[in-house]
C-alpha positions in Angstrom: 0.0 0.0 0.0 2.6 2.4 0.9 4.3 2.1 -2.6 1.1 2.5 -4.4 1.0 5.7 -2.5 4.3 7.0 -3.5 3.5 5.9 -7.1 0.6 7.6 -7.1 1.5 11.1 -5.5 4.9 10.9 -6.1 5.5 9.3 -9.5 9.0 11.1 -9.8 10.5 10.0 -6.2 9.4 6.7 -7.3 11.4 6.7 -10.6 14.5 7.3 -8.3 13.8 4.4 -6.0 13.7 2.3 -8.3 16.5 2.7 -10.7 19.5 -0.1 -10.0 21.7 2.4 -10.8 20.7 5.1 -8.3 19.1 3.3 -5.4 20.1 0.9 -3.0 16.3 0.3 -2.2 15.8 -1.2 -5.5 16.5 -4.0 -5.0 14.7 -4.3 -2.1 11.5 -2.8 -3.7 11.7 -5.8 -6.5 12.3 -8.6 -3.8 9.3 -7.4 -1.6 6.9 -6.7 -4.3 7.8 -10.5 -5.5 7.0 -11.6 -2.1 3.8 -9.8 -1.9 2.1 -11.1 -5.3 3.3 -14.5 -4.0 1.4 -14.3 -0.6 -1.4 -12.8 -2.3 -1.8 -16.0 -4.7 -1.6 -17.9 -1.9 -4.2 -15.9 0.3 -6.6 -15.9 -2.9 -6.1 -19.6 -3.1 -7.2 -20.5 0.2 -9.7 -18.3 0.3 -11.4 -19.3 -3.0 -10.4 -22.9 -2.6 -10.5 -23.8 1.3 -7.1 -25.6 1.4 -3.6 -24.6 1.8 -1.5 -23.8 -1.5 1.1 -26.2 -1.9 4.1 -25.1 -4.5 5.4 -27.9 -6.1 9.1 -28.2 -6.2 11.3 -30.4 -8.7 14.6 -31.1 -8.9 17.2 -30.4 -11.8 18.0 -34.1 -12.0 14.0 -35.1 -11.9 13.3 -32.9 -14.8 16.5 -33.4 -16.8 15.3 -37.4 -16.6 11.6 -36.4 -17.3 12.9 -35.0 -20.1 15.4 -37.4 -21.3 13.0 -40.4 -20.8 10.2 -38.7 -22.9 12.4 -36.9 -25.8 12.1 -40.4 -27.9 8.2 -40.7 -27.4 7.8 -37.0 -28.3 9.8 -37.4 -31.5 8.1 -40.4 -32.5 4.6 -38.3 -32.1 6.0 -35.7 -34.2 7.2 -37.5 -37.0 4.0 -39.7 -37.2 1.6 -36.3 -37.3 4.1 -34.8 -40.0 4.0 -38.5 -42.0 0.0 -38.1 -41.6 -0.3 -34.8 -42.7 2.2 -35.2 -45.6 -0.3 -37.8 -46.8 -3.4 -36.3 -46.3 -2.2 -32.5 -47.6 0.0 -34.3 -50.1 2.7 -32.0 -48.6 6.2 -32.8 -48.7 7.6 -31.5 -45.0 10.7 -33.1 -43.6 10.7 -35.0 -40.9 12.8 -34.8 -38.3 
């Protein structure tokens, strides 16, 4: 609230405070307003929703093997919708 007030009646002063260049409070400014739309999705989940929000976290290795494991199937889908469509369409578009 109180930066929407300085926005709003002091548009310049805010231009200062937020420049990385000028201000050692931007950085600051960036962090809490990131902070605040995060606890404000969470509050507007549990209220809408009854329940605690829950992030979901993954790790580097669990998505680099998601990935890995399912680049072959993926492929395969790909080539078979461009092998369809050359037929239907009589197109002639490479597959990978």
């Amino acid at each position: 609230m109180g930066y929407g007030m300085l926005v709003r009646y002091n548009a310049h002063k805010w231009e200062k405070f937020i420049d990385p260049k000028t201000s050692k409070e931007s950085t600051l400014i960036g962090m809490s307003l990131n902070a605040c739309v995060r606890d404000y999705i969470i509050l507007l989940h549990e209220k809408l929703f009854g329940s605690q929000y829950t992030e979901e976290k993954y790790d580097d290795f669990d998505v680099k093997k998601v990935i890995k494991d399912s680049t072959k199937d993926i492929m395969n889908n790909i080539t078979k919708e461009i092998a369809h469509e050359n037929i239907i369409f009589g197109t002639h578009y490479l597959l990978p």
